[in-house]
C-alpha positions in Angstrom: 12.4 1.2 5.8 14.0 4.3 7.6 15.8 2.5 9.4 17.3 0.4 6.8 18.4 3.8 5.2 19.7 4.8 8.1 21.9 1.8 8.3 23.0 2.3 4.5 24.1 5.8 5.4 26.2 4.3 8.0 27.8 2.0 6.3 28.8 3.9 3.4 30.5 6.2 5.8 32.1 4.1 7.5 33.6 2.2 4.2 34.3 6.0 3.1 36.3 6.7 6.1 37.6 3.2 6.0 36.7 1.9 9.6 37.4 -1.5 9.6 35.7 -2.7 12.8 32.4 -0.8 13.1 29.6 -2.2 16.0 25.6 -1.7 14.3 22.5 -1.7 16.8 19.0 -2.6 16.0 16.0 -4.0 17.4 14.4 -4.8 13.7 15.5 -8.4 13.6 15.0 -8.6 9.8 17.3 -5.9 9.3 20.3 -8.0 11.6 19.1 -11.5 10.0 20.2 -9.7 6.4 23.5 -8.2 7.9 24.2 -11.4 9.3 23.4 -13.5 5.7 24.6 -11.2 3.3 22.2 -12.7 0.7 18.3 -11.8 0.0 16.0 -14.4 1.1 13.0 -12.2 1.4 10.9 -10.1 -0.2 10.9 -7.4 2.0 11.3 -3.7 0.3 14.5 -3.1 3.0 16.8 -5.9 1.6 18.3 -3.6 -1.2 19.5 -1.2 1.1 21.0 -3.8 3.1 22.5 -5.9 0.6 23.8 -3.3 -1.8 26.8 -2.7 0.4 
């Protein structure tokens, strides 16, 4: 869960500061697999803060 805060944080700055290319590390592979989908197929409590965004 922290760390899909942590990536929520991140993002929000970055569209605040309008990056347009921005590079995201993780080792939590559910975390990357809802980056990558950009749609909730789960019912794991860290797909809001992912998906909001």
């Amino acid at each position: 869960m922290a760390e899909a805060c942590a990536l929520y944080k991140a993002v929000q700055l970055a569209i605040e500061c309008c990056f347009l290319d921005v590079i995201f590390e993780s080792d939590n592979s559910l975390i990357v697999d809802l980056v990558k989908e950009g749609n909730c197929k789960t019912r794991d409590s860290t797909a809001p803060f992912v998906l909001e965004t």
